[in-house]
OpenMM code with the backbone's topology and positions (N, CA, C; nanometers):
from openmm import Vec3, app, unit

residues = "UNK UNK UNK UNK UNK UNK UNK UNK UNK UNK UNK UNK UNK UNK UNK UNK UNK UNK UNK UNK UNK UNK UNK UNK UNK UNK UNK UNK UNK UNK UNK UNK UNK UNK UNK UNK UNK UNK UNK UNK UNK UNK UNK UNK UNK UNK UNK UNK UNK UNK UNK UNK UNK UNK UNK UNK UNK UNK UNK UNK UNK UNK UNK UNK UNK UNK UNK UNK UNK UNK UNK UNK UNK UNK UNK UNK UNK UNK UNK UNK UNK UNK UNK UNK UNK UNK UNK".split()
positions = [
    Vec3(1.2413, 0.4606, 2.4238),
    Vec3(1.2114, 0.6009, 2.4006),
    Vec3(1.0606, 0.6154, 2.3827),
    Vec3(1.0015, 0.7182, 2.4710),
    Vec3(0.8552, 0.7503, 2.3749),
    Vec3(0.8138, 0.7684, 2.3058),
    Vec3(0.6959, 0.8013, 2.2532),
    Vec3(0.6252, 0.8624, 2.1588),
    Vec3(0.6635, 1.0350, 2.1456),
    Vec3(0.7264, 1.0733, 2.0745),
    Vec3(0.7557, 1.2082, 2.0676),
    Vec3(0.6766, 1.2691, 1.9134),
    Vec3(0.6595, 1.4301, 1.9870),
    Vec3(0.5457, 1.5143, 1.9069),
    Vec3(0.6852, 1.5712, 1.7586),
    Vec3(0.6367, 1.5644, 1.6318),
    Vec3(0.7436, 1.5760, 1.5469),
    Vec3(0.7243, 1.7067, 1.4342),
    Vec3(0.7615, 1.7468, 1.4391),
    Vec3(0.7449, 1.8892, 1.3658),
    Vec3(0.8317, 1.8528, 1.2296),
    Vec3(0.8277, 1.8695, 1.0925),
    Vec3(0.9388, 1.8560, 0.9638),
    Vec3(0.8822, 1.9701, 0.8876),
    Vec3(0.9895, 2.0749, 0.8722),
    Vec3(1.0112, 2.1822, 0.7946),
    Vec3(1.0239, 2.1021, 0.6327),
    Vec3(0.9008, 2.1213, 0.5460),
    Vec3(0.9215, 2.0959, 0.4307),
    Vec3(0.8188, 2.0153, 0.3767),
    Vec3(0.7122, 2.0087, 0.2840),
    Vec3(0.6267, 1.9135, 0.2258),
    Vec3(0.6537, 1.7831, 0.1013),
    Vec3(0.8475, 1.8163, 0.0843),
    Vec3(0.8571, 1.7793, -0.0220),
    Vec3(0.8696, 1.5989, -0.0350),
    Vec3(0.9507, 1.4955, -0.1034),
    Vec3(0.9628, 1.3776, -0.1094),
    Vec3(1.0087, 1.3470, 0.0204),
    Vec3(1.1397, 1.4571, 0.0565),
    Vec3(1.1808, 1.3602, 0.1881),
    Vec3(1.1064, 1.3935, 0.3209),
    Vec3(1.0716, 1.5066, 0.3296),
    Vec3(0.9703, 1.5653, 0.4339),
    Vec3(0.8375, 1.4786, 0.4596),
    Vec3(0.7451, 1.4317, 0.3521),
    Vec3(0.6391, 1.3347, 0.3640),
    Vec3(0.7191, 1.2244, 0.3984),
    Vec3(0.7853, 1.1194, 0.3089),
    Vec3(0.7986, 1.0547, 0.3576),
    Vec3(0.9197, 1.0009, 0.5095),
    Vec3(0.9657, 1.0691, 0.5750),
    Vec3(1.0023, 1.1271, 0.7219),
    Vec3(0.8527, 1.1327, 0.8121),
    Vec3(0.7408, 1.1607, 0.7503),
    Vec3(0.6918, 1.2093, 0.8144),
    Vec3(0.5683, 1.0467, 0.8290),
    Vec3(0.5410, 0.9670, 0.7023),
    Vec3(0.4844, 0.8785, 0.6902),
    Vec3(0.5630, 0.7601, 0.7884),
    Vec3(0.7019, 0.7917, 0.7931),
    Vec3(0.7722, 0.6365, 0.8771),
    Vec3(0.7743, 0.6799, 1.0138),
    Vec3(0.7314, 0.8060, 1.0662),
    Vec3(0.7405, 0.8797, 1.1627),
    Vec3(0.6005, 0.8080, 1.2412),
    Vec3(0.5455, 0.8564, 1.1669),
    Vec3(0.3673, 0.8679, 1.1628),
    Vec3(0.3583, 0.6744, 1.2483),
    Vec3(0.3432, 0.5992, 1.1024),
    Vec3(0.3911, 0.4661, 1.1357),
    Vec3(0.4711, 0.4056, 1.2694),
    Vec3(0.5734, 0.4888, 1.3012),
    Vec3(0.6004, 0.4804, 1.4354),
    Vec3(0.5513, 0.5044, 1.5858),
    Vec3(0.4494, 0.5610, 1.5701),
    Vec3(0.3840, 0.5782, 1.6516),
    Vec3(0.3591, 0.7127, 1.6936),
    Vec3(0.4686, 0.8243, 1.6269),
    Vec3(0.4693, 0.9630, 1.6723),
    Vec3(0.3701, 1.0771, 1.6025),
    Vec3(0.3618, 1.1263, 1.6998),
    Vec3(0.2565, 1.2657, 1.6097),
    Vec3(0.3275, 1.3437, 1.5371),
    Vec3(0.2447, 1.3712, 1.4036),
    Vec3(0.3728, 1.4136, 1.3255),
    Vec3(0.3105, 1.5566, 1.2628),
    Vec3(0.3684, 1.6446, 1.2575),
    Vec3(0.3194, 1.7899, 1.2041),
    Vec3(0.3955, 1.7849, 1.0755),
    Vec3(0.3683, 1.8557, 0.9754),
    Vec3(0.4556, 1.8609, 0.8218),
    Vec3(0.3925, 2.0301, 0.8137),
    Vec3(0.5432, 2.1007, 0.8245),
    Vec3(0.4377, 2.2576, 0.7816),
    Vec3(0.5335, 2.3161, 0.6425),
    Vec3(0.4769, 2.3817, 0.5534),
    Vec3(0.4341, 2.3503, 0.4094),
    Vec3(0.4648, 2.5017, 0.3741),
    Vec3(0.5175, 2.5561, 0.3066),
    Vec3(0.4922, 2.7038, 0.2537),
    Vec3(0.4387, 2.7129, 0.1541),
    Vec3(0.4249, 2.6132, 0.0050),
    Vec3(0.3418, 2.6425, -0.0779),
    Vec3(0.1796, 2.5970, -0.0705),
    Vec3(0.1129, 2.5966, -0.2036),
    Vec3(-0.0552, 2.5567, -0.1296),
    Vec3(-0.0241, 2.3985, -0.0990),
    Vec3(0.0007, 2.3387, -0.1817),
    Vec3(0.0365, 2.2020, -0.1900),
    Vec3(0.1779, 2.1161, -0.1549),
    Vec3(0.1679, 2.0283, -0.0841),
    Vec3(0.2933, 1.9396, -0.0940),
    Vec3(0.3078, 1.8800, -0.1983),
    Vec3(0.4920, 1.8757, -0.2160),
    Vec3(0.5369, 1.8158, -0.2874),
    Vec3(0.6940, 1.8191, -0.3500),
    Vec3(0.7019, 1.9529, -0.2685),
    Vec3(0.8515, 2.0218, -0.3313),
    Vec3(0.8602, 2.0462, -0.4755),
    Vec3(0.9657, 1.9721, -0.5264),
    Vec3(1.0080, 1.9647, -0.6903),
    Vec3(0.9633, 1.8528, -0.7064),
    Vec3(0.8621, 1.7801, -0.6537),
    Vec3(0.7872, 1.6858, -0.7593),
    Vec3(0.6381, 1.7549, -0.7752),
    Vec3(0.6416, 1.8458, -0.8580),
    Vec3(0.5074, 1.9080, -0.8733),
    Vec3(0.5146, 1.9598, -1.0509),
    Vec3(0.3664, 2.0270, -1.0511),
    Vec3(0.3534, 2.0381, -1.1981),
    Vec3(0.3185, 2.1820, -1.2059),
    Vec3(0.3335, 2.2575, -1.3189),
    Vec3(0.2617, 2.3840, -1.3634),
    Vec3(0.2315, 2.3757, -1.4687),
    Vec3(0.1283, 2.4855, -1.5208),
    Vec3(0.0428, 2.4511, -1.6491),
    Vec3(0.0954, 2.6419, -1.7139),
    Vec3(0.1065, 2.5978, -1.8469),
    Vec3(0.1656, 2.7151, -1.8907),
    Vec3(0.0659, 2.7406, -1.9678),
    Vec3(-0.0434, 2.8495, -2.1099),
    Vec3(-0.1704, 2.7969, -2.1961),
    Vec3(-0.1394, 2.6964, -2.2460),
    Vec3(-0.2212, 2.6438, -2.1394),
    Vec3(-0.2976, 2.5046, -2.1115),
    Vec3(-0.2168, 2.4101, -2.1284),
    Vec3(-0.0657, 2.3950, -2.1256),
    Vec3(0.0377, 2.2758, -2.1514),
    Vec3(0.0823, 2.2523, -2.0253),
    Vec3(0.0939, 2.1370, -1.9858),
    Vec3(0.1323, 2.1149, -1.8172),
    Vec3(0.2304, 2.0702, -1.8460),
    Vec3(0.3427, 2.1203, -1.7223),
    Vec3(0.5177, 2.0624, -1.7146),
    Vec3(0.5126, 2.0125, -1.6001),
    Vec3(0.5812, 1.8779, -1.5887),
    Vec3(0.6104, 1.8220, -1.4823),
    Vec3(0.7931, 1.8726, -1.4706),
    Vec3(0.7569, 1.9352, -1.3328),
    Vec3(0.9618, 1.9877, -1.3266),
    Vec3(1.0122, 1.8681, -1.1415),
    Vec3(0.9593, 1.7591, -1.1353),
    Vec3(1.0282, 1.6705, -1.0976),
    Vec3(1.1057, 1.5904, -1.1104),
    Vec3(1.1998, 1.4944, -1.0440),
    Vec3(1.2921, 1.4123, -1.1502),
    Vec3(1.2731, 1.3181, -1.2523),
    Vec3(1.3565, 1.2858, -1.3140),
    Vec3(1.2682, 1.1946, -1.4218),
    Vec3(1.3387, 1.0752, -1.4295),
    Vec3(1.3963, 1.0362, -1.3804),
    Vec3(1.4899, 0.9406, -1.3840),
    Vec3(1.5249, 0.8679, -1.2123),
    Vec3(1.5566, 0.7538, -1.1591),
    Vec3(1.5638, 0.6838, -1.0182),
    Vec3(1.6406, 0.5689, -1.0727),
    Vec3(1.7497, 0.5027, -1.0082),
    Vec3(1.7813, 0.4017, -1.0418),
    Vec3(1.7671, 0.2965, -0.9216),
    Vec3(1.7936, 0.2033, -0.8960),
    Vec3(1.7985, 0.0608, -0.7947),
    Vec3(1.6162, 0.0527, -0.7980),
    Vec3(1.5139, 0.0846, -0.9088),
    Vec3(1.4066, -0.0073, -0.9416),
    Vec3(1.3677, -0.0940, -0.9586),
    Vec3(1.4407, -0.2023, -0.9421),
    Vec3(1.4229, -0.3095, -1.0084),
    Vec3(1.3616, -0.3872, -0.9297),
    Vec3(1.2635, -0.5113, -0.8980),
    Vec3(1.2164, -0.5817, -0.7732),
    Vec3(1.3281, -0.6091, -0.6915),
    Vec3(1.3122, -0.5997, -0.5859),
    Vec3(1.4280, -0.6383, -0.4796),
    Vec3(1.5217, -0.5260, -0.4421),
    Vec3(1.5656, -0.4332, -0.5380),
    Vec3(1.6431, -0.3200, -0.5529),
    Vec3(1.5962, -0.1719, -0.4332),
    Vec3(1.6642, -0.1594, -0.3691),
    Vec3(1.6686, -0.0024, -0.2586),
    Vec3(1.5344, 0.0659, -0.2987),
    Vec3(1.5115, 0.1251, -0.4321),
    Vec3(1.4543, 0.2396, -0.4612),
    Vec3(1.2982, 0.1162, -0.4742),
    Vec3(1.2989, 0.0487, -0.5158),
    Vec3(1.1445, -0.0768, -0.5460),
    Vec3(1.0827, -0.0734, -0.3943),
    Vec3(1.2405, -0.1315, -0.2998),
    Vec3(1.1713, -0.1897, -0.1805),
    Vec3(1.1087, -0.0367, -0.0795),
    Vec3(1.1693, 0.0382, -0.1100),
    Vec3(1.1310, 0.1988, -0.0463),
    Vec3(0.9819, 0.2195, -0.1053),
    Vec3(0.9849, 0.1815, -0.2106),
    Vec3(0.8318, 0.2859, -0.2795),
    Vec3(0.7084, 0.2056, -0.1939),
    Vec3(0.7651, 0.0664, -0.2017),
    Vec3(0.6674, -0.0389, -0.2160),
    Vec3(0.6500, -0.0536, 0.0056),
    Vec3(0.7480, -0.0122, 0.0577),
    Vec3(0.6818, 0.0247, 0.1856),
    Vec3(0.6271, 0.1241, 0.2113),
    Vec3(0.6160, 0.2220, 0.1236),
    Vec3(0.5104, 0.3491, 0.0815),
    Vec3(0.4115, 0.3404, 0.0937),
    Vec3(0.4014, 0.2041, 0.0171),
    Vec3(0.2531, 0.1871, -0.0729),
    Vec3(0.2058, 0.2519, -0.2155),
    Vec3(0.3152, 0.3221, -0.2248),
    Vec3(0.2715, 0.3702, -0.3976),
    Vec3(0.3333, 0.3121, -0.5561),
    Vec3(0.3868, 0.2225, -0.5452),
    Vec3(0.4475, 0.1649, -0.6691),
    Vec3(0.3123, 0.1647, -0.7650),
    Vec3(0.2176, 0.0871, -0.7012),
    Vec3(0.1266, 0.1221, -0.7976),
    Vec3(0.0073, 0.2282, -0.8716),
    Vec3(0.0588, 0.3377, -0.8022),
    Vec3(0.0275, 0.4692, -0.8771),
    Vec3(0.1276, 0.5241, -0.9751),
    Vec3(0.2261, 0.4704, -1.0236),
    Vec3(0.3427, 0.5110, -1.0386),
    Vec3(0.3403, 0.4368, -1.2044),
    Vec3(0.4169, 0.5450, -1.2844),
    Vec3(0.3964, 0.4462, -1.4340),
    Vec3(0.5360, 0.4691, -1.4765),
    Vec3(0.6008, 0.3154, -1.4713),
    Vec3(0.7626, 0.3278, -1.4674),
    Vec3(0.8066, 0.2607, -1.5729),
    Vec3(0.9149, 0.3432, -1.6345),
    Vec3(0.9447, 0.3103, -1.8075),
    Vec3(1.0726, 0.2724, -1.8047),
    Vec3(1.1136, 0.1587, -1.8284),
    Vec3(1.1898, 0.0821, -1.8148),
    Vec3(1.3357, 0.1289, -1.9421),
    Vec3(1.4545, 0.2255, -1.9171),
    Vec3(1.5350, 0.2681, -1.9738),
    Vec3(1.6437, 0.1139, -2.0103),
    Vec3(1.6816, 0.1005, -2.1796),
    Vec3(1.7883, 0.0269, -2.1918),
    Vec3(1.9270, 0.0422, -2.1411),
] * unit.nanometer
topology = app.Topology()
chain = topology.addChain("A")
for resn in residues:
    res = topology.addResidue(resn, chain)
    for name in ("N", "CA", "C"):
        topology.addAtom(name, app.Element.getBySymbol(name[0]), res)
């Protein structure tokens, strides 16, 4: 198959990254966005002056080796990421 031109309705987690394994593949990839910023529901607002994060707060299969580790970490972002280890 070729290189095909890729259009993804949405800026949010799954839209970027669709668009990063896309990208990586060799295809041209468009991401079109309705708010100012990407991000969907992983974003923040500031209320006087207190900022809320209203993304999820919780992911499970983190662990090294685990689905959600080996996904971030072909990202490239595990290490921007500050992950709190639930008992």
């Amino acid at each position: 198959m070729g290189k095909e031109r890729v259009a993804i309705i949405g800026g949010g987690l799954a839209g970027l990254t669709c668009g990063i394994l896309l990208a990586e593949a060799g295809h041209k990839v468009t991401i079109l966005e309705q708010h100012r910023k990407p991000g969907g529901y992983l974003s923040q607002f500031t209320r006087r002056g207190v900022a809320f994060d209203i993304g999820f707060h919780f992911i499970g299969g983190l662990g090294p080796g685990e689905p959600a580790w080996t996904f971030l970490a072909h990202l490239d972002v595990l290490d921007r990421l500050n992950l709190i280890r639930f008992p």
